[in-house]
C-alpha positions as CSV (number, residue, x, y, z in Angstrom):
1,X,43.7,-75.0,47.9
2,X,42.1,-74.8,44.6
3,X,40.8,-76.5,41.9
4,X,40.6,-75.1,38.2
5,X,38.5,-76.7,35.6
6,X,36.2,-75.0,32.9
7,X,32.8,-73.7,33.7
8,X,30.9,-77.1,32.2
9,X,32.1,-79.3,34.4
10,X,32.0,-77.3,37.4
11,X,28.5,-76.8,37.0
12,X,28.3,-80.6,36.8
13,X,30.6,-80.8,40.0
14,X,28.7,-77.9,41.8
15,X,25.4,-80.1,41.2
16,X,26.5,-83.3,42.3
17,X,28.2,-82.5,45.1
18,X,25.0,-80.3,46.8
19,X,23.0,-82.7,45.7
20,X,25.1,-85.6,47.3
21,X,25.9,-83.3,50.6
22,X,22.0,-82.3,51.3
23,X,21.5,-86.0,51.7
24,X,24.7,-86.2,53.9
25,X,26.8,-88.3,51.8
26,X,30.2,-87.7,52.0
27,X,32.3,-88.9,48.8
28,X,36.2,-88.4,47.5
29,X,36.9,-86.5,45.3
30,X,40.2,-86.6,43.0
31,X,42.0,-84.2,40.4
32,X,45.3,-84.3,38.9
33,X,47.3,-81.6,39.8
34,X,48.9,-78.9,36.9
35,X,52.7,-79.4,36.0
36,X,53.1,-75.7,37.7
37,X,51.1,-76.6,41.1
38,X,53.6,-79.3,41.3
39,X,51.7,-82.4,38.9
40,X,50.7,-85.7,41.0
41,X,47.0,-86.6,42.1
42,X,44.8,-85.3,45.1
43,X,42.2,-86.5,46.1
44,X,39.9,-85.0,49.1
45,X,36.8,-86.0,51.4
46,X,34.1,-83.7,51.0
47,X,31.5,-83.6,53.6
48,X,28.9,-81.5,55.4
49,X,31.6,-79.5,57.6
50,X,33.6,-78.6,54.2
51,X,33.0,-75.6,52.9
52,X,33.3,-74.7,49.5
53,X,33.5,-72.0,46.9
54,X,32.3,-72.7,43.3
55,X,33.7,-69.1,41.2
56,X,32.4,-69.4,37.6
57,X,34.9,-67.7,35.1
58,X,31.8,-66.9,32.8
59,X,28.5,-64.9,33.8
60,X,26.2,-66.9,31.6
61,X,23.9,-70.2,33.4
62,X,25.0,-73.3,32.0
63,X,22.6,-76.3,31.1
64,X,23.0,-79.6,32.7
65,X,23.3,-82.4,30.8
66,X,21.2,-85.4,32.6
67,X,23.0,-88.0,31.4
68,X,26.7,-86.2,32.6
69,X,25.1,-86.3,35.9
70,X,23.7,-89.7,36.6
71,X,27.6,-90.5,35.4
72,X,29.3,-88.1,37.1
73,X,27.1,-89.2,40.4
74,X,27.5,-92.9,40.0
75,X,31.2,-92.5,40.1
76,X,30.8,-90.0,43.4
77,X,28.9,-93.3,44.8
78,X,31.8,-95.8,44.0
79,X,34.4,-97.0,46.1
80,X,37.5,-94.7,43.7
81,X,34.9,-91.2,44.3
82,X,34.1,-88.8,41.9
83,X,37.8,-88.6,39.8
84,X,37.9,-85.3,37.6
85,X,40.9,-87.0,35.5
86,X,43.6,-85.6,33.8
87,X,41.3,-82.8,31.9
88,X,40.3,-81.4,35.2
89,X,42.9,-78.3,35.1
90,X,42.2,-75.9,32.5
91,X,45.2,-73.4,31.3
92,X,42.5,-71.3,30.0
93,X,40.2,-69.2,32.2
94,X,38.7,-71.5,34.6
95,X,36.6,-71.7,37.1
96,X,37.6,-72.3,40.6
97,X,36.5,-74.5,44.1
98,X,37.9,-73.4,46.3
99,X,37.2,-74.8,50.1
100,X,36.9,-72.4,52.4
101,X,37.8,-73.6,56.0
């Protein structure tokens, strides 16, 4: 399985989620799927015995943006998990996560 979404926001993701799994706090997260991988929502537990691949489609070190983070990390706290939304698949060149087990 695989996720696509633009280099920015997997960054973002990329932070959060180490940041949430070094202090062992599991979380969902959700996506909508791409008309061609079928459309509909999925959403997955991510935990300490997930492993994941985060594959940047650019070379360059993106900046976080504080702000997206304390956001992005509030909602990985809530009840719902962190929910990428409808913007989360990118036709475009796009980075990928990409569990590995």
């Amino acid at each position: 399985m695989q996720i696509e979404i633009e280099d920015r926001l997997l960054a973002h993701v990329q932070a959060v989620t180490l940041s949430k799994l070094r202090r062992r706090e599991p979380f969902p997260l959700a996506w909508v799927e791409s008309a061609g991988d079928g459309s509909g929502r999925r959403v997955i537990w991510v935990n300490e015995t997930l492993e994941l691949a985060f594959e940047y489609a650019g070379s360059r070190s993106i900046e976080l943006d504080r702000e997206t983070l304390e956001e992005m990390t509030a909602r990985a706290n809530s009840v719902t998990g962190l929910n990428l939304g409808e913007n989360a698949h990118n036709p475009k060149p796009a980075a990928k996560v990409t569990p590995v087990s």
